[in-house]
Each structure stands twice: as structure tokens, then as C-alpha cells.
C-alpha positions as CSV (number, residue, x, y, z in Angstrom):
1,X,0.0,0.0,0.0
2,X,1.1,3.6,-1.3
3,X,2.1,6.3,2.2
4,X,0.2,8.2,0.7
5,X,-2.5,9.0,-2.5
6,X,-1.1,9.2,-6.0
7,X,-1.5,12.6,-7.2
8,X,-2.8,11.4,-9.8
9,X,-5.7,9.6,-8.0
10,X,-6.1,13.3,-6.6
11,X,-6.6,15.2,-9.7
12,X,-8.7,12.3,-11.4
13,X,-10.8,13.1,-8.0
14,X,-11.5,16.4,-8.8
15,X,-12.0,16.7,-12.2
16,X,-14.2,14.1,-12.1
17,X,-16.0,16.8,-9.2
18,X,-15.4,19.6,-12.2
19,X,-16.7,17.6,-14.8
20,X,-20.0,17.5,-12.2
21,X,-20.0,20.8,-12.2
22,X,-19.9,21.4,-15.7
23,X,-16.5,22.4,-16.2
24,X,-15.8,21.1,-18.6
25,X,-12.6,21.4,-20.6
26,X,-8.8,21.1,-20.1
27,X,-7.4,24.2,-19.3
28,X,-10.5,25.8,-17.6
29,X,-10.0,22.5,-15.1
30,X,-6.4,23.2,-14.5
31,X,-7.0,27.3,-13.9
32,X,-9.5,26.3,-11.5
33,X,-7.1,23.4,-9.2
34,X,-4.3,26.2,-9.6
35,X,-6.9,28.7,-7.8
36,X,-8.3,26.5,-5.1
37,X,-4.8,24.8,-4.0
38,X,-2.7,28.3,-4.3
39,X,-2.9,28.7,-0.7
40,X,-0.9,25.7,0.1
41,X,1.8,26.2,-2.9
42,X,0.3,23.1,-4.7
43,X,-0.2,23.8,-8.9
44,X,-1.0,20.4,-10.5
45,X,1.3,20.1,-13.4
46,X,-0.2,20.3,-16.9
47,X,1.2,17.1,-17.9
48,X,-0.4,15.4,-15.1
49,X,-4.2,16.8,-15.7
50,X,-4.2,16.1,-19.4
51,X,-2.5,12.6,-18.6
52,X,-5.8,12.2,-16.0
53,X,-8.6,13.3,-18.8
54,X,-6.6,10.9,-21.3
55,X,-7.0,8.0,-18.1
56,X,-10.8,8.4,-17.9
57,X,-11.7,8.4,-21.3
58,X,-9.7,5.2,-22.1
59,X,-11.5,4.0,-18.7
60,X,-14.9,4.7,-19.4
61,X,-15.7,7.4,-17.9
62,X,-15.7,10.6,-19.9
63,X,-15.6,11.2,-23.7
64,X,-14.2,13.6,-25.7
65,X,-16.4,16.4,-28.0
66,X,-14.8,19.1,-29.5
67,X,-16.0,22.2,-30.4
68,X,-15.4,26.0,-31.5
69,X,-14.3,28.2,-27.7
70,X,-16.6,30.6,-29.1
71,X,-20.4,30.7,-30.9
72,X,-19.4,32.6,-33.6
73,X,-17.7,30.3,-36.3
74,X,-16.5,33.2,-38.7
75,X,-14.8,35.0,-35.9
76,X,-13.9,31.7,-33.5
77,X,-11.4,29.0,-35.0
78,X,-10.2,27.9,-31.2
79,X,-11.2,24.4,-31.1
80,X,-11.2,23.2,-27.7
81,X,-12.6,19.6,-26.3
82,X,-15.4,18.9,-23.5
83,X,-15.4,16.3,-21.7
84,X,-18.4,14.8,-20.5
85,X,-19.4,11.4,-19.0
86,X,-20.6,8.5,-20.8
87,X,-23.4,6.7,-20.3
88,X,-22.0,4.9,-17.4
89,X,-19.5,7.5,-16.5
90,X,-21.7,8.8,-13.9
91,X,-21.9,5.6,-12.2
92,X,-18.1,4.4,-12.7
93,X,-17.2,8.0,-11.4
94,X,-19.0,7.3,-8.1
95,X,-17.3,3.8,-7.7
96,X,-14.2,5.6,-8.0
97,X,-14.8,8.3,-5.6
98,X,-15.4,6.0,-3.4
99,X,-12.6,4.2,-3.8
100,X,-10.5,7.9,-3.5
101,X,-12.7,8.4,0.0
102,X,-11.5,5.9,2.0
103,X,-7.4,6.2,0.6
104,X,-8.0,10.4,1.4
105,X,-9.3,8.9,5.3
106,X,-6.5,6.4,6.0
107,X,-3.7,9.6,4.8
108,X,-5.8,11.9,6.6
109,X,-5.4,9.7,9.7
110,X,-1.7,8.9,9.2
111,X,-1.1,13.2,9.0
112,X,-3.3,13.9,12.1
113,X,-1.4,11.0,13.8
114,X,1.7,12.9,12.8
115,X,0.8,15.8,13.8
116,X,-0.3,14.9,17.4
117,X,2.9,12.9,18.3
118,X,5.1,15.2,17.1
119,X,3.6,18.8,17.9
């Protein structure tokens, strides 16, 4: 067993959560983890988010669907790609939130235990 969750477990964690919430693209999903871990000096890496998306499409998750950024198509040639869950995405996403929940609670109780011996 790991000391401690894969990173990568962690940022398949909350896009999944993003994708939820209808955020739905690459770099709009990295902008907002850059924002919400600032405060503790964490930025995912690139790499690592786009590696993540790539993981749950092949897993059945999400899809792909590009588009146009924009709604004008004469002025708007950015294409950028949405990703949504499948069919059974919803349910496989739960499963492996689940799955995240309990690794998050035994790290969770190996920092507090940490923290309490040695402060």
C-alpha cells in the first residue's frame, strides 16, 4: 500500500468533481485546481491533468467532443474539447470516488497521527 495518495488519483478526484459541475474542458480544469490549491503552494502540473482526462476516457468514464471556444464560427477557429461522462461514466465515477474516500481517510489519519505525536 502507497504512504500516501497518487497525485494522480487526486486530480482524477476532482475533475471528475469539475466535470459535475460542468466544467468542462482542459485548461478551464487546470486554472480552477491552480486557484483552489494556491494557498498551500500546490499547482497540478499540466502534464499530469491532461494525462488524468486521457486515463478516464480510455476508462470509461468521460468522452471527448470538441467544439469552437466561441459561438461565432466566422470570428472563432479555437477548437477546444469537452469532456463529459458516458453513459456509465456517472456511475463508474461514483465507484471511484469511493474508492479515492476511503485512501484520502487512511492519509488523513496517518497526518493527524503525525501531527499529534510530534507537535
Amino acid at each position: 500500500m502507497a504512504f500516501m495518495i497518487a497525485q494522480r488519483a487526486f486530480i482524477k478526484l476532482y475533475l471528475l468533481t469539475l466535470v459535475e459541475k460542468h466544467h468542462g474542458y482542459g485548461y478551464e480544469m487546470l486554472e480552477a485546481m491552480k486557484s483552489s490549491f494556491k494557498e498551500f503552494g500546490y499547482t497540478p502540473p499540466q502534464s499530469e491533468i491532461y494525462r488524468a482526462l486521457h486515463e478516464l476516457d480510455s476508462e470509461g468514464i468521460l468522452y471527448r467532443e470538441k467544439r469552437l471556444k466561441g459561438n461565432d464560427p466566422k470570428v472563432d477557429f479555437q477548437e477546444i474539447v469537452i469532456y463529459r461522462f458516458t453513459d456509465q461514466g456517472k456511475e463508474k465515477a461514483k465507484l471511484y470516488k469511493k474508492q479515492v474516500k476511503a485512501d484520502l481517510d487512511r492519509c488523513l489519519g496517518i497526518l493527524h497521527k503525525a501531527e499529534k505525536d510530534n507537535y
